[in-house]
DRENVEX-13380 format. One record per residue (C-alpha): x, y, z; residue in three letters. Coordinates in steps of 0.05 Angstrom, whole numbers, plus 5000, padded with zeros to 4 digits. Layout:
residues N
XYZala/...
END
This chain:
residues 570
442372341720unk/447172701763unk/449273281717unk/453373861732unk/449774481734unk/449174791659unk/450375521684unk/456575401721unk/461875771666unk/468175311645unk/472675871658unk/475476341705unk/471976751760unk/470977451743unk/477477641782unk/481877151746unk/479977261687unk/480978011706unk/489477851723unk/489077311658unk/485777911614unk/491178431624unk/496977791613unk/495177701552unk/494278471533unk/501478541556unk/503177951526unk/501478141449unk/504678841466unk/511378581483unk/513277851462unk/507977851405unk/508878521376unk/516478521387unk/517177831355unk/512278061293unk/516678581273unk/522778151264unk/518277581233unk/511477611198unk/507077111210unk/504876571147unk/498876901132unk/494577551156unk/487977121174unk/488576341200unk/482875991197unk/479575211201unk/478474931130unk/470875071149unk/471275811154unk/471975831225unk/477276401245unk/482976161297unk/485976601344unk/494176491352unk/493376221423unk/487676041471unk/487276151546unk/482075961596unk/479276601584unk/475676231521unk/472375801558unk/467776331590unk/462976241538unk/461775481549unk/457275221610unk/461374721655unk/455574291655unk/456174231576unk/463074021577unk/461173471622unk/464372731626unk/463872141584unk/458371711589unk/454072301625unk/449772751590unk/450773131542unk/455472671522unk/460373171496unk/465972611518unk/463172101494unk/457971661492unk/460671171545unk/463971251609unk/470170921594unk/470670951521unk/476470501486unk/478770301554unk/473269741557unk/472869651480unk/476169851416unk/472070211362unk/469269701306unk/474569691250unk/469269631188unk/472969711123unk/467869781072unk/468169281014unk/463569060956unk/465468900887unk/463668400830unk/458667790846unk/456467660916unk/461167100917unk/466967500903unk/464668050949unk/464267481014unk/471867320990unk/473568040999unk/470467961072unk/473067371096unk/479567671083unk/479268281120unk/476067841176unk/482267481181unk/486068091177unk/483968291242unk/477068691216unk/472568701269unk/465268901233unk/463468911159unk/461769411115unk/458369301049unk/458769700987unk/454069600929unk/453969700854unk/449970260829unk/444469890794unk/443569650862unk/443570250893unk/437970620847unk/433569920847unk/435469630786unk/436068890764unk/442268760727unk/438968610675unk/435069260667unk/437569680607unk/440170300658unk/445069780690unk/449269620621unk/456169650641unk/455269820711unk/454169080745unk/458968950797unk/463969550775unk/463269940837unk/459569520890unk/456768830900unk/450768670857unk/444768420903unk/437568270854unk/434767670904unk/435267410963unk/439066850930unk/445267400927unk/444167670995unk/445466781014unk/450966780975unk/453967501007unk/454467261075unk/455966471064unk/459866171119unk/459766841160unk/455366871236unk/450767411227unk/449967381300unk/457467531319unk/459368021267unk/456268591257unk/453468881192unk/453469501156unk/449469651088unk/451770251056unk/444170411008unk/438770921009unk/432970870965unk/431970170956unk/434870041032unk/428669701059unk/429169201008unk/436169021026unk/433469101097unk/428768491082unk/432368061051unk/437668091110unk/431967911161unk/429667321109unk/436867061102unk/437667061177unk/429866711191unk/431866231131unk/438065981180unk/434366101235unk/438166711273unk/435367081324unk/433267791294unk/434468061370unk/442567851362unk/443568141298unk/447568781302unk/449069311241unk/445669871203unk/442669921146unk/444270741121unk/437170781096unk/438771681110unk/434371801036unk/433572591056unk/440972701046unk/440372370977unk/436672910954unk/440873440983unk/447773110961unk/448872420934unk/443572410886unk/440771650898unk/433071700893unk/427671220866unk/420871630886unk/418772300911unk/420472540976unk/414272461022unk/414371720997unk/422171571012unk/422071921087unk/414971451100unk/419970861079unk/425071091118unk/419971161178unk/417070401175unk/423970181167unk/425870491241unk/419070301277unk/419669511248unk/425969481271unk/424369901340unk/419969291358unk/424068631319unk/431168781316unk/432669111382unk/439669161374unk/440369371296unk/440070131273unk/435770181229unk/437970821193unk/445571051196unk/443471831180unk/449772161144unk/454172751132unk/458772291098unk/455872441035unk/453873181045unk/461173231055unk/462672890991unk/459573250955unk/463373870976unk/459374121041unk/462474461092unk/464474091160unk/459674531193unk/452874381143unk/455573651139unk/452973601219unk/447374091221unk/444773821154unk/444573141202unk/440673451263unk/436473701210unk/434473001174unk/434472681248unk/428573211266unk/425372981208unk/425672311217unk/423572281284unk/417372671275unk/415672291228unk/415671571275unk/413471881330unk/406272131286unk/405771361283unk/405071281366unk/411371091384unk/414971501431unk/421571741432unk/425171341477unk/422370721438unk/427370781378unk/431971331383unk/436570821429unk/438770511357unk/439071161318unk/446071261286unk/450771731246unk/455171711190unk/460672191184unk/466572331156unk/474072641184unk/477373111142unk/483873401152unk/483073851189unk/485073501250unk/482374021314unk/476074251276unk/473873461264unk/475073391331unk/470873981362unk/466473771304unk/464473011329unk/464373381404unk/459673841384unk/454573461353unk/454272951404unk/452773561443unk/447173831408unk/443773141392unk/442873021461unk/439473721473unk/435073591411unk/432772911437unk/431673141515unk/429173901500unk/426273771436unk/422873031439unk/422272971516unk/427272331496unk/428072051583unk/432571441572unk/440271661569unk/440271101510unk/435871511475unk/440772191479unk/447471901460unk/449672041397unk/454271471364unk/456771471295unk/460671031248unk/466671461215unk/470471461146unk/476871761124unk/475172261079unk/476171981001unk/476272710966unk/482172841004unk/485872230965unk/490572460913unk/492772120844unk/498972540844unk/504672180892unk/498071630922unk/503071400960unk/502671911017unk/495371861025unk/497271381075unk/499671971118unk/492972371105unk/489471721127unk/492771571190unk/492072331214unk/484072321197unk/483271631225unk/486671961297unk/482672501300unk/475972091294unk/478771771349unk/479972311387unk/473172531364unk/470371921396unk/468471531335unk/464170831353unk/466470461281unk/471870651231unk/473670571164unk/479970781129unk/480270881064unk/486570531013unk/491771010993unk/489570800917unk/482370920921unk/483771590881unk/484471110814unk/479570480838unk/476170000884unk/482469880923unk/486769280930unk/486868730981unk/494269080996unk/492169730998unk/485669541040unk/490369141084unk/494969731099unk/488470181114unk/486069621161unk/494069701198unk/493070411197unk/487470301249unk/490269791295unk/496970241298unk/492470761325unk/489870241379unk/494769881405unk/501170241396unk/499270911400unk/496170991473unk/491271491448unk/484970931473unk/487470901535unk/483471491561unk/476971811550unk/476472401510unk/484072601522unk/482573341498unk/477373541539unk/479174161578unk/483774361510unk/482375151512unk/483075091440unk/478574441435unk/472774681485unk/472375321451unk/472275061378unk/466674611404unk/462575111429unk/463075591372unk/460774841328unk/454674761375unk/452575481371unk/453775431294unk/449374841290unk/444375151325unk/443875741286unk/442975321216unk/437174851257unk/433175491274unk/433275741196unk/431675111179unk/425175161221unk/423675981209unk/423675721132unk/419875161127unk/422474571147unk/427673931122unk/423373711071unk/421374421044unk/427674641042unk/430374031011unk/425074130950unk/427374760941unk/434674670939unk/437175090998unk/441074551031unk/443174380957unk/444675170945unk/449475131011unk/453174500982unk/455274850923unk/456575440950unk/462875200996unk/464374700945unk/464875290890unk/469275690950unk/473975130964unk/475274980890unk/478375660885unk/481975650937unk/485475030915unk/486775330844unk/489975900870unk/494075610925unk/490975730990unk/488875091006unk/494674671000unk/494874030980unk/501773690977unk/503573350903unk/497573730871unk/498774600886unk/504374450928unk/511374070915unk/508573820859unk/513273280812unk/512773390735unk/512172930690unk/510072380751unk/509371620725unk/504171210765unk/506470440771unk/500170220810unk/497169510819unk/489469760802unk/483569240824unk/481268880763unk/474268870735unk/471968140726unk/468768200648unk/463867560661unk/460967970729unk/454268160693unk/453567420657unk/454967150718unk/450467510762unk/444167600700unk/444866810692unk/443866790769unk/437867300767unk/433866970710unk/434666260754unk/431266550813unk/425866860772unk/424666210722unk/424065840785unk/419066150839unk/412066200849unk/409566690806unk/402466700821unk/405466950902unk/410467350872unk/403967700838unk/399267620896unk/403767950944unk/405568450893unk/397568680899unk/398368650969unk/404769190969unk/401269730930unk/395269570979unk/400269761032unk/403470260992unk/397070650980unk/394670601046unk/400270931078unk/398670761150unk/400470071145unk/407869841153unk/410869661088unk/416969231120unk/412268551132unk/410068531056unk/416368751031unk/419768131077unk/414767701048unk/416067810974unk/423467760976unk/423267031005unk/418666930955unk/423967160908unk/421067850883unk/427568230848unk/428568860883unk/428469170811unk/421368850810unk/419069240883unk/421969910864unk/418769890783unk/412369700820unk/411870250873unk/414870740820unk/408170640783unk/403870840836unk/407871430867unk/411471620806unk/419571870818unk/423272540832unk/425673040786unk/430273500826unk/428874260818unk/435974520787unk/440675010834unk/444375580798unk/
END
């Protein structure tokens, strides 16, 4: 690669910054100081919503702490532009607005809708039986089938989800952690049964379990376990599904959960290290899978901080996998992630002007260089939003494309004083939490023993005050607030026959297969299971076209590795 040198500063020569040093002394001695004493400023500290302290203007003197080299162009290493070298100039992110509710018949409605729409990639949600590895008809799923997600048992649903939709021209995203693999399987035995080419298929599956333990609290076994899933997941599809990610590894959640922009990457480049120690013990090197590695994050609202944010951890991926892994192939180096509008910034109070807080995080993870996007409806604060409000999200996005000229040039705030410097203070940042990580431990360690957890609550604990006492606005909650507000708001219905519909459908599959294979290749996954060298993706693949329930797999491998009981964090 032909790469600018990495010691070559971004700013000024020494005499330069020399004349530029004593212009802005001056400066904030007359025009600043004069102007102060007339008017105070708003506050006597500004900072980003992640704690990051902002100065009240940047000059090219703040670049002197950022290598030329690191800055970089798009498409070049370290990809702090961007992944590609011309960006939205030769394509337009993937629109993917996530959907998933009821039956998987009502769910492939939902779909074919937003692909007429315009939607350009689809995203699936799933209920939360689903997500834990429960039937529907298991006891813990009462009243849950279908009420927040799609409700996949068999392979018979996963038919049904995608009916009358090309799995080989539209990609695919599955938004599941512990039981992942499962859903993993039964997408690769839907596509063999209709006789796609696994090497087309494009998507991710999230599969990120190491994250569930630090945020969203999804888990079906222990940890050691989960990550080996996780790892056999990435080194099947490596070698069988070249252009599919097999794990969509995400600060979505940590964010969620009330992380701080800051852990929500560096808790990623943690899990990534993880994860891709863990393949490469297998054989496989580096530059065999990391090409389909991808990220999951969110954009708050803080709309120069995202930005230096997704920058940044480009940045520092691309160091970890080169310096790090000895990663050679630039495919293996480039960071791309799908993006979300961030839901916890949705308000019940006046919903309507969440549209405005969409469209402002949906432009910064464009800025930010986002490769997929999904906006979230302005009514998601009360439900599973409508196909209106879903339909204005979807507009939000092509706005932002074609009318606002912001895609027609690569990284357009590169060079930003402001930007470059925020980006640099990010990568440093990351950095710093990476190399506690390691002095302490390690990922998984750490994770067991609730310090990422600790961190969570920490900021979450911090931001909650400073929302109760006003200094974090939030407009129509601490801030212009309207008493006594009525909301008259068309709320997505919950179907009341969902669970008979999709238990009747369940008890069908398993009334009607081969039992005796069901059973024999049951023997033949804890065989697998208990071996722990083996890959667990071919037997798993096996006993979902055989119609295994993926309540069935997880009860199964929950009896030989037992589950997780989370230590608590005070």
């Amino acid at each position: 690669m032909n790469e600018s040198k990495p010691h070559v500063s971004a700013g000024p020569d020494a005499d330069t910054r020399a004349v530029l040093a004593g212009d802005v002394a001056s400066w904030e001695k007359g025009e600043v100081a004069g102007f102060l004493a007339k008017a105070p400023e708003r506050a006597a500290r500004f900072e980003t919503y992640g704690g990051f302290p902002l100065k009240r203007a940047y000059t090219a003197l703040d670049l002197a702490g950022t290598a030329l080299g690191d800055i970089g162009l798009p498409g070049r290493y370290p990809f702090t532009r961007g992944p590609y070298p011309t960006m939205y100039r030769g394509r337009i992110w993937t629109m993917r607005q996530i959907a998933g509710f009821g039956t998987a018949e009502d769910t492939n409605g939902r779909f074919k809708y937003l692909i007429a729409q315009g939607q350009t990639g689809l995203s699936t949600d799933f209920d939360m039986p689903t997500l834990m590895g429960y039937d529907s008809d298991h006891p813990m799923s009462e009243g849950e089938v279908g009420r927040e997600g799609v409700a996949i048992d068999t392979l018979a649903d996963m038919e049904l989800l995608f009916d009358g939709i090309d799995l080989e021209k539209i990609s695919v995203s599955m938004t599941i952690n512990p039981s992942a693999w499962i859903l993993l399987a039964m997408y690769v035995a839907l596509a063999r049964k209709k006789g796609y080419d696994l090497g087309k298929l494009s998507g991710t599956i999230q599969a990120d379990i190491l994250k569930e333990y630090q945020a969203q609290k999804e888990w079906a076994f222990p940890v050691a376990p989960s990550v080996r899933i996780v790892r056999d997941s990435i080194a099947w599809c490596a070698r069988n599904m070249k252009r599919y990610n097999p794990i969509n590894i995400s600060g979505y959640h940590i964010s969620e959960a009330g992380g701080s922009p800051l852990d929500e990457v560096a808790f990623t480049m943690c899990n990534l290290i993880t994860y891709v120690e863990e393949v490469t013990k297998t054989g496989m090197h580096v530059d065999e899978f990391a090409p389909r590695l991808a990220f999951f994050y969110v954009c708050q609202s803080d709309f120069f901080e995202e930005i230096a944010k997704f920058r940044a951890v480009r940045r520092v991926y691309a160091k970890i996998m080169r310096e790090r892994f000895g990663a050679k192939n630039p495919e293996s180096m480039r960071l791309r992630f799908h993006c979300q509008t961030a839901a916890a910034s949705l308000t019940k109070p006046q919903y309507r002007i969440n549209v405005v807080r969409t469209g402002l995080q949906a432009l910064a993870a464009v800025l930010g260089g986002a490769q997929s996007l999904h906006t979230n409806g302005m009514d998601e604060a009360f439900a599973i939003p409508t196909e209106e409000a879903m339909k204005i999200a979807l507009r939000t996005q092509q706005i932002v494309a074609e009318e606002s000229g912001v895609a027609s040039v690569a990284d357009p705030l590169g060079g930003s004083y402001f930007v470059e410097n925020l980006t640099t203070q990010y990568e440093r940042a990351i950095f710093a939490v990476i190399d506690e990580v390691d002095r302490n431990g390690g990922t998984i360690r750490l994770t067991e023993e609730g310090w990422f957890q600790r961190r969570i609550a920490d900021f979450a604990y911090d931001v909650a005050l400073k929302k109760a006492n006003g200094e974090k606005p939030v407009i129509g909650v601490n801030r212009y607030v309207e008493e006594g507000e009525k909301f008259e708001i068309e709320l997505h219905p919950y179907d009341p026959t969902t669970a008979e519909r999709q238990i009747a459908r369940l008890r069908n599959v398993r009334a009607t297969r081969d039992q005796a294979k069901v059973g024999s290749l049951m023997e033949r996954l804890v065989a697998v299971a208990k071996d722990g060298r083996e890959n667990i993706m071919p037997v798993t693949i096996d006993l979902v076209t055989a119609g295994a329930t993926m309540g069935e797999i997880v009860e199964r491998l929950k009896g030989l590795w037992g589950t997780y009981r989370e230590q608590p964090v005070f």
